[in-house]
C-alpha positions in Angstrom: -36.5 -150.0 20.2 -38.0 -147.6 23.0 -34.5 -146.9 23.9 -33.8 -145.6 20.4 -36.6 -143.8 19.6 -36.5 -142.1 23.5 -32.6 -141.0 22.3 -33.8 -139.6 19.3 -36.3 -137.3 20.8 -33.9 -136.3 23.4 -31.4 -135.7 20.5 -34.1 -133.1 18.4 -35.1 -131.6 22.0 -31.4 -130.6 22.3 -31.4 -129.4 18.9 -34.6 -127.5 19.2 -33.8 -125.7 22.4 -29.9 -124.6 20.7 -31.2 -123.5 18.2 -32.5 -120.5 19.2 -29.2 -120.1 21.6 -27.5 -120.2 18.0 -29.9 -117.4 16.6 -29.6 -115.1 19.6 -26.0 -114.9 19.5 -24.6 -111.3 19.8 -24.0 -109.8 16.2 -20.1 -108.8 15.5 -19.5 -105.0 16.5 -19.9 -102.2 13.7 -16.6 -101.4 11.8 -15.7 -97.4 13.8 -16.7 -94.9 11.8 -13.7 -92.9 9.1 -12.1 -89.9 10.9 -13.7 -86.5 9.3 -11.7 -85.0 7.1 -9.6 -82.3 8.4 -11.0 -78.2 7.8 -9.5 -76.8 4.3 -7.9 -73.5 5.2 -10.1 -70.4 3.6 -8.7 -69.6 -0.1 -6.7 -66.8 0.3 -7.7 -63.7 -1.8 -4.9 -61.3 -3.8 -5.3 -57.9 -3.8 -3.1 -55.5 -5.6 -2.3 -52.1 -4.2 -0.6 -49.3 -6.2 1.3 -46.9 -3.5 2.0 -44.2 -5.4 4.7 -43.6 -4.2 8.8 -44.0 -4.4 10.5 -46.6 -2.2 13.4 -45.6 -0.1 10.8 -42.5 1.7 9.0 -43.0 5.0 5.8 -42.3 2.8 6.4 -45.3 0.9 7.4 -47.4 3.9 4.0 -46.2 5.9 2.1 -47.2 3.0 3.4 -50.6 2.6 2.7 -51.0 6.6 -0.6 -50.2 5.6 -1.6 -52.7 3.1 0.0 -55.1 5.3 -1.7 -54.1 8.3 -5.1 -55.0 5.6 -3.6 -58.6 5.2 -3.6 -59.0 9.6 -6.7 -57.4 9.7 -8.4 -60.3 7.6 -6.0 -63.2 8.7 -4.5 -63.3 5.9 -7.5 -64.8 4.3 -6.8 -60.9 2.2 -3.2 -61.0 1.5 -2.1 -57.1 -0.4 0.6 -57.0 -2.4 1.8 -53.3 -2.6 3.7 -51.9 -5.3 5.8 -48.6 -6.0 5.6 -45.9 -8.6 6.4 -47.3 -11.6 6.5 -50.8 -11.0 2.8 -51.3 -12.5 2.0 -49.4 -16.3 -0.1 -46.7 -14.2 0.3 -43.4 -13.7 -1.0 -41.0 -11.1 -3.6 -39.9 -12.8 -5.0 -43.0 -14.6 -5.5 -44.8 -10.5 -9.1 -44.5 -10.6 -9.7 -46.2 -13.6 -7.6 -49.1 -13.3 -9.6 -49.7 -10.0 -12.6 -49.5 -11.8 -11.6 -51.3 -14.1 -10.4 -54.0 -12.4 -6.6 -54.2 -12.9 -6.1 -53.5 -9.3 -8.0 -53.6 -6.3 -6.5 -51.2 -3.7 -4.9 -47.6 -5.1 -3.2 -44.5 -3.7 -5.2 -41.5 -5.6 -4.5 -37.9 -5.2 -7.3 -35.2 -6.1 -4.7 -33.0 -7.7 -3.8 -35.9 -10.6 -7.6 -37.5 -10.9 -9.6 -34.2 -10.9 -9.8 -34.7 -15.1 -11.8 -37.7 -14.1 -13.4 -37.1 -10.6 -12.8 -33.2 -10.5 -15.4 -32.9 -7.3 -12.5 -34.4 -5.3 -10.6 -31.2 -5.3 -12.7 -30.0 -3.1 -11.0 -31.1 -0.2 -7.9 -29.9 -1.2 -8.6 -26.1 -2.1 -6.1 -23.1 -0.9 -6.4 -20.6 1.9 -10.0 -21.8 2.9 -8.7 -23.2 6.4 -5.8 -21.6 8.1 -6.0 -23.0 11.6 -6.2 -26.8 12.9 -9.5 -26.2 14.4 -10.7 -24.7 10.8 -9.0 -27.7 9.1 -11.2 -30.2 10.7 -14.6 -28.3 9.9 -13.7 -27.7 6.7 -12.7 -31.6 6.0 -15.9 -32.8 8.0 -17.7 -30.5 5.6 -15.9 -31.4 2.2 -15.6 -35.2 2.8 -19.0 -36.0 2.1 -19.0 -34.7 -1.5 -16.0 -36.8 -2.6 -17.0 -40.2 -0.8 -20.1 -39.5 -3.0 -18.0 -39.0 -6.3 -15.7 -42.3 -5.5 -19.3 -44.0 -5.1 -19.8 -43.1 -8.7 -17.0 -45.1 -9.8 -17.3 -47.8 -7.6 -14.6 -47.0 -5.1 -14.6 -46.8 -1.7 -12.6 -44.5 0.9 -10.8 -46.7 3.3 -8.2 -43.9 4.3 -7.1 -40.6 4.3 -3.4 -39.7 4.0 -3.2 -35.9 5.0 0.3 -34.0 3.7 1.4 -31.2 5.1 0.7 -27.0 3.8 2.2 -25.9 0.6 4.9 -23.6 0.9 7.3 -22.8 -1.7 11.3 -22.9 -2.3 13.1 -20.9 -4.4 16.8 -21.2 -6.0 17.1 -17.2 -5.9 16.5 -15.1 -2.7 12.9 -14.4 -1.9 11.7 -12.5 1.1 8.1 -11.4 0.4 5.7 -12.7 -1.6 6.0 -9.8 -4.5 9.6 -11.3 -4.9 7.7 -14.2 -6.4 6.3 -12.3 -9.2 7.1 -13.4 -12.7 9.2 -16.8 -11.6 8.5 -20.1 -12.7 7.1 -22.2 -9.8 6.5 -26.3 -10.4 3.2 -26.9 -9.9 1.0 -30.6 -9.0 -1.9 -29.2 -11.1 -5.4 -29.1 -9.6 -6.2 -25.6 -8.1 -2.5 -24.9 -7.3 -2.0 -22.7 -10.5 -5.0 -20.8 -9.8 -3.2 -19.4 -6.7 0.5 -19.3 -7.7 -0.9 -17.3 -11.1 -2.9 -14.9 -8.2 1.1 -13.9 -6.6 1.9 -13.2 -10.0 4.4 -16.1 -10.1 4.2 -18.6 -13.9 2.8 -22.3 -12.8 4.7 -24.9 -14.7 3.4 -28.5 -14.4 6.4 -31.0 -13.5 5.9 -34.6 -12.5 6.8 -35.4 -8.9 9.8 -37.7 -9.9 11.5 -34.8 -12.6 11.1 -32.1 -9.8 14.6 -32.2 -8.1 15.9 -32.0 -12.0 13.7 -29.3 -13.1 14.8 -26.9 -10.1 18.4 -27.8 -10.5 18.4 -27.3 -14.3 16.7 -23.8 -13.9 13.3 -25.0 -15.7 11.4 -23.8 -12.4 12.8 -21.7 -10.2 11.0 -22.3 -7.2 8.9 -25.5 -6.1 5.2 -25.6 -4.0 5.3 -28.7 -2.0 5.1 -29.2 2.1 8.3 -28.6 3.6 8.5 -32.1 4.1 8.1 -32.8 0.7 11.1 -30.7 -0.1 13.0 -32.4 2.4 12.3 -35.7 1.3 14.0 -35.5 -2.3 16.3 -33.4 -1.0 15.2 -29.6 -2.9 16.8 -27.8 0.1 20.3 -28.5 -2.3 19.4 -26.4 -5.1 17.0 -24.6 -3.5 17.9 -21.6 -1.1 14.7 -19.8 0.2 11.5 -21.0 1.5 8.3 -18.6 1.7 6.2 -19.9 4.0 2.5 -19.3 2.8 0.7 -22.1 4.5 -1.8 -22.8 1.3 -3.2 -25.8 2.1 -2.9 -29.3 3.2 -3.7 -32.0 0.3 -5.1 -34.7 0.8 -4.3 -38.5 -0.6 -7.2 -41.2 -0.4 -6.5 -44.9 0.0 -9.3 -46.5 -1.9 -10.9 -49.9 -2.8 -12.4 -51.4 -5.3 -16.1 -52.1 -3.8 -17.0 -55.2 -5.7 -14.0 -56.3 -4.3 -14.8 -55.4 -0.8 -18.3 -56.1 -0.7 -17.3 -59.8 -2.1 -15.9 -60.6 1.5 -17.5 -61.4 4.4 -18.9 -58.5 6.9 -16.4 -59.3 9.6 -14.1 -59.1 6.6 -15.5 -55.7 6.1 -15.3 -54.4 9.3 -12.0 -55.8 10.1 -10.4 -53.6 6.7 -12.2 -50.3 8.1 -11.0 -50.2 10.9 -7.9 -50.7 10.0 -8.2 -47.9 7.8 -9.5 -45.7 10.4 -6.8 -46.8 12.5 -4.0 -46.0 9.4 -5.5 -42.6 9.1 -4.6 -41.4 12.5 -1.2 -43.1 12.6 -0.2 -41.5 9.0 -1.2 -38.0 10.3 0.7 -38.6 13.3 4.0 -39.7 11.7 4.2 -37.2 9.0 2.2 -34.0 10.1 3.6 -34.5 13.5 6.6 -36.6 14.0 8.4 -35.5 10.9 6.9 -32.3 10.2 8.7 -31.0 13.2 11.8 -29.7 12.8 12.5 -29.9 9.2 12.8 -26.9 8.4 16.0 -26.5 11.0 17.0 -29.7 9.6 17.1 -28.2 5.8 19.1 -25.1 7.8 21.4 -27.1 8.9 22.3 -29.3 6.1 25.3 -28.7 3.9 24.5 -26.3 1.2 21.3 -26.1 2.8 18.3 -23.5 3.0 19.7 -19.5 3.4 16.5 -17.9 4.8 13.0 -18.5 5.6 9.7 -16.3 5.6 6.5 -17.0 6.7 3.8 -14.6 5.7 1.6 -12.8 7.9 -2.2 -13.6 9.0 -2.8 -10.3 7.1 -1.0 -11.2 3.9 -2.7 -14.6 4.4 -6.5 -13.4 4.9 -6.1 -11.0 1.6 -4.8 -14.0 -0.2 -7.7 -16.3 0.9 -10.5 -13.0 -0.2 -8.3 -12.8 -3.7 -8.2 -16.7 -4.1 -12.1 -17.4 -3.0 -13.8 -16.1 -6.4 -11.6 -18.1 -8.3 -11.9 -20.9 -6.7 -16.0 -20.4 -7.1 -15.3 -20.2 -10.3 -13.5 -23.3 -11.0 -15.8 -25.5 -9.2 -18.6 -23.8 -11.2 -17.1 -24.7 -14.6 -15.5 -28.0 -13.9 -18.4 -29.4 -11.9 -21.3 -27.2 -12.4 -24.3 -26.3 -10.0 -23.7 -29.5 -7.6 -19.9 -28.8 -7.1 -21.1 -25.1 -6.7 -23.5 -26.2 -3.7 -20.6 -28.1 -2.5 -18.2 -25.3 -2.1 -21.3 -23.0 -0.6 -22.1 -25.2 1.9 -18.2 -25.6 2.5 -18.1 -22.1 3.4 -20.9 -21.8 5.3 -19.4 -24.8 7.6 -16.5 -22.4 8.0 -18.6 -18.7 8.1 -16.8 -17.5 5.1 -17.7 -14.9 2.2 -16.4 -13.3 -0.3 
């Protein structure tokens, strides 16, 4: 019986001492942790840009480079999708207000076409105030100011600045001086330009840049004010003969954007998209007041059926135009924009140390 109950105890003492053995027995390792899930890409943003312009020319092609260069800038997190004349229901002069309005969010806009809507913009783009390079850049440093100010207005911001080259003129019948001018039809872009073509004593008639070749051929303008390189490029040296060079002015395209959308990216974003305007600005002036600029008119010389003669005025004939041209130019600003544009233009002048 001593036996048994001496087992027994041994038996729970066994028991006793496993069991908290049993209890401290390491727990089974954690199930690892899911994988995080991979980085979604950024959503990429559409932006529509209206070119203004007609495929086929360098112009158009430069312009396309540049809404693409927009899309690198950002990553492609922006991604522009440029478009021709007449491949969305705008015209020229109706740019600014589809930006503001939303339809698009990058535009090509001229001062000539929008100055019913934004007419302080012609400011940069008014005849025989700046003859030389060196006046050019005062005059835009000085002018640029006032229209960034009148985009603000409407919401839209300056991201470039596509400079074409002077206005001369090109005529179907021979023209030597600018008194052969007087009494002939000239196309016109609008803006200022008739102010200055009415001052030779020549008849302004506003065409629309894609009827232009037809309108000179046809005989319902007998002469054309464009660059040279804009004669060139739709080909006016064929019904046109003579060129009178009177250096006017260069005009002055704007590439602008729509500032909600802008400001609705990030800063880097920002950043990134103006300096790839700034860097746009200088590559447009190169290629086409430079690069192709150069020799054109040799080139329209040389060209079958091409131009007869050419005449550059003087510096005189150039100065007595600018004295002729500065009142009415005062005068325009005053009634179109009223006592602001009028300060504009004055402090425009001073910039440059002109009277009149």
């Amino acid at each position: 019986m001593k036996k048994k109950i001496l087992s027994f105890l041994v038996g729970l003492v066994i028991v006793v001492l496993l069991v908290p053995v049993a209890c401290a027995a390491p727990a089974p390792a954690p199930a690892p942790a899911p994988a995080p899930a991979p980085a979604q890409p950024p959503e990429v943003i559409e932006w529509k840009y209206f070119t203004n312009e007609i495929p086929g020319t360098r112009h158009y092609e430069l312009l396309v480079e540049y809404g693409d260069k927009i899309s690198r800038a950002t990553d492609r997190q922006v991604e522009v999708t440029s478009y021709a004349m007449g491949e969305l229901p705008y015209k020229g002069a109706e740019v600014a207000r589809a930006l503001t309005d939303g339809y698009i969010e990058m535009g090509h806009v001229n001062p000539s076409y929008i100055a019913g809507d934004l007419p302080i913009t012609l400011l940069v783009d008014y005849p025989f105030i700046a003859h030389t390079a060196e006046q050019q850049e005062i005059y835009s440093k000085a002018a640029l100011p006032f229209v960034t100010a009148e985009f603000k207005k409407w919401n839209l911001i300056p991201n470039a600045i596509t400079y074409y080259g002077r206005r001369q003129i090109i005529t179907t019948d021979p023209a030597s001086s600018l008194a052969d001018l007087k009494g002939r039809k000239l196309r016109v872009s609008g803006g200022v330009e008739p102010l200055w073509v009415e001052e030779l004593g020549a008849v302004p008639i506003l065409v629309a840049w894609g009827e232009t070749y037809s309108a000179l051929s046809t005989g319902i303008v007998e002469g054309v004010v464009t660059s040279n390189l804009g004669f060139e490029r739709i080909n006016l040296h064929e019904p046109g003969n003579y060129i009178i060079e009177v250096n006017a002015n260069m005009t002055t395209g704007f590439q602008v954007i729509r500032q909600e959308a802008l400001e609705a990216l990030p800063k880097d974003l920002q950043d990134a998209i103006q300096k790839a305007g700034e860097e746009f600005t200088a590559r447009w002036y190169q290629v086409i007041n430079v690069e192709l600029e150069e020799g054109v008119v040799a080139r329209m010389m040389e060209a079958e059926g091409g131009v007869e003669g050419v005449t550059t005025i003087s510096d005189e004939e150039w100065s007595a135009l600018q004295q002729r041209v500065l009142p009415k130019l005062a005068e325009h600003i005053s009634e179109t924009v009223g006592p602001d544009g009028s300060a504009a233009l004055e402090e425009v002048l001073k910039a440059l140390g002109l009277s009149y």
